[in-house]
BAGUPA-998601 format. One record per residue: z, y, x of N, C-alpha, C, O, CB in turn; residue in one letter. Coordinates in steps of 0.2 Angstrom, whole numbers, plus 5000, padded with zeros to 4 digits. Atoms other than C-alpha are relative to their C-alpha. Last residue first. Glycine has a CB too. Example, Ala and Ser with C-alpha at 12.3 -4.5 7.8 and 13.67 -1.06 7.14 Angstrom:
499949944996503649955068500350054996500450114999499350025002s 500049945004503949785062500050065004500350055009500650004995a 
***
This chain:
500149984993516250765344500149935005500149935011500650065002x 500550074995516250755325500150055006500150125006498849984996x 500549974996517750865317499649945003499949895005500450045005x 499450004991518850755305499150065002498650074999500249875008x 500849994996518550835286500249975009500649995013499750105000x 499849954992520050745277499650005002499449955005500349995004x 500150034992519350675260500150085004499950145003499049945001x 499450034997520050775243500149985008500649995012500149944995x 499749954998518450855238500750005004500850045008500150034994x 500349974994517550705240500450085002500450105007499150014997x 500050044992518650615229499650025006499750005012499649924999x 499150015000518650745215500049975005500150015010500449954994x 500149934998516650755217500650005001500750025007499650054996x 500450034996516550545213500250075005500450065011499149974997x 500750004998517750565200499850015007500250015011499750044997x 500350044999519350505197499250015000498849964999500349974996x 499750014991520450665198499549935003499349935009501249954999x 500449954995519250725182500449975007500249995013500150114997x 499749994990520250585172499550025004499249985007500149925005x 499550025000519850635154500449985007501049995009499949954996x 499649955005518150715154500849995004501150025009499949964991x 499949954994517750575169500350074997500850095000499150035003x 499250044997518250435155500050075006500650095008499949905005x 499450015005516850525144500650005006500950055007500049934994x 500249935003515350555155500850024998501150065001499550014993x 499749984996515650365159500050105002500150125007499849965006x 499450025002515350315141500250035008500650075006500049914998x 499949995004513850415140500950005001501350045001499649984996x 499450004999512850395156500750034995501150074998499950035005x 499649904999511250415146500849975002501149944998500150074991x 499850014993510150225149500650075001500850085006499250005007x 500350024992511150185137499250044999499050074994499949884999x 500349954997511950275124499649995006499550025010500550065002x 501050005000512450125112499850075002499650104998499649984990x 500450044997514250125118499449995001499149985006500249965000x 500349974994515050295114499649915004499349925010500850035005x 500150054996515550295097499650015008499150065009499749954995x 500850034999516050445092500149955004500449945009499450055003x 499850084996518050465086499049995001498749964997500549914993x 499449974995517850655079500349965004500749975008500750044997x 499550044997516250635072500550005006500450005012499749955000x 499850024992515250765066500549964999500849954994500450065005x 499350055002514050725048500250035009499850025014499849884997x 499650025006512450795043500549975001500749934996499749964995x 499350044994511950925057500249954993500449984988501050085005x 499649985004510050995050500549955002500349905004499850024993x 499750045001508551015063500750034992500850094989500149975009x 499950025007507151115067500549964999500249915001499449964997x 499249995000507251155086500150004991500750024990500250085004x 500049935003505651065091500850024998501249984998499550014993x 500349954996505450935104500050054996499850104999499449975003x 499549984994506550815094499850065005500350105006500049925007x 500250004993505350815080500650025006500950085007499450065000x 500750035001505850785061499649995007499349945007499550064996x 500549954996507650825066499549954998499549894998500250015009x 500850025001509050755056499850055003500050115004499549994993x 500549975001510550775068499449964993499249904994499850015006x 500450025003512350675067499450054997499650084992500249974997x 500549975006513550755079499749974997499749925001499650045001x 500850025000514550665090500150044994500650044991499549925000x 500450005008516250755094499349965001499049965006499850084998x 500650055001517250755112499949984992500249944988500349935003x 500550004992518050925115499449945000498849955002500649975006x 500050074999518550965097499649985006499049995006499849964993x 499449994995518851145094500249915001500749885000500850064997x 499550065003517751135077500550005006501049985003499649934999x 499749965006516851315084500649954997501149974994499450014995x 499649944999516751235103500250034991500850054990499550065006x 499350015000516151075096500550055002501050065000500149965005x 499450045004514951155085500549985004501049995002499749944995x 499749955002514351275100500149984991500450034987499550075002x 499349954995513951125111500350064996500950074998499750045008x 499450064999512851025097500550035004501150035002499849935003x 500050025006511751195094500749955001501349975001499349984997x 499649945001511551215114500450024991500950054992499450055002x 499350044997511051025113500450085000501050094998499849955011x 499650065003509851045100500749995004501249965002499649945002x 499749975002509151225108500549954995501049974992499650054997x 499549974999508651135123500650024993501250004993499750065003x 499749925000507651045113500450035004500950045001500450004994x 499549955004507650865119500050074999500250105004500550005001x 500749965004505950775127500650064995500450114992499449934994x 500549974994507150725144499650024995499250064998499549945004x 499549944994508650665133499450055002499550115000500349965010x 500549935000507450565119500350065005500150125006500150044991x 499649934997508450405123499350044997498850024996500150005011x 500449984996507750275106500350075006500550125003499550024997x 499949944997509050185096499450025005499349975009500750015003x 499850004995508850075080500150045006500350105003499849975001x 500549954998509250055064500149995007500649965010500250074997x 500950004999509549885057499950055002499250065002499650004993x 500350035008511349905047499150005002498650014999500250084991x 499850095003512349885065499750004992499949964988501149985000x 500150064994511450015075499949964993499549934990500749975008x 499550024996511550155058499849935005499549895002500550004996x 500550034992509950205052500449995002500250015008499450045004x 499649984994510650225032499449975008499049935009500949945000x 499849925004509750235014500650015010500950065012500849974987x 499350014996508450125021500550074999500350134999499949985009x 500050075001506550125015500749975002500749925005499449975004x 499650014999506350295005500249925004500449884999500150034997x 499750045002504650335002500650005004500650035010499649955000x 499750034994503750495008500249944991500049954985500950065006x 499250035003502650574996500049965006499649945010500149944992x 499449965002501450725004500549974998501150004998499950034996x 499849964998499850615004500750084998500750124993499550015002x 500049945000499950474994499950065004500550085003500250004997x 499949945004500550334999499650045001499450065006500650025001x 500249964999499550165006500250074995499950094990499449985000x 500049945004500050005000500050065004500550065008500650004995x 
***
């Protein structure tokens, strides 16, 4: 069957992982103004770690409408985006890679 031009169909009332939907990274083709948008809801909601839920017709345009933040986001289906260790770094900044380099004793080479 072949719609009409102009009607959509509806074929799934959710695109969540676990009801069948699935995930594509778009990082590298993203809006800027998407992610600047998602950073100035957590700052207004004052919640440091939030997901947002976008529709967006095109990642690459800034069209979009937020339908839901989540104040527990899940963090495991973000692969290849360093998601989950993004996070823990948030939370123990002593434990990063830059933390540890800051700390080492410089000896003098000679």
């Amino acid at each position: 069957m072949i719609l009409p031009k102009g009607q959509s169909l509806a074929v799934r009332k959710t695109a969540n992982l676990h009801t069948g939907g699935t995930i594509h990274d778009v990082t590298d083709r993203l809006n800027p103004r998407l992610r600047e948008v998602a950073e100035e809801g957590a700052r207004i909601l004052d919640i440091p770690v939030v997901g947002f839920d976008f529709l967006v017709p095109d990642v690459e345009r800034d069209d979009y409408v937020i339908i839901e933040a989540n104040e527990r986001p899940g963090l495991a289906n973000h692969e290849p985006q360093p998601t989950a260790e993004a996070f823990v770094d948030l939370l123990f900044p002593q434990t990063t890679d830059r933390f540890l380099e800051m700390k080492e004793p410089r000896h003098a080479s000679g």
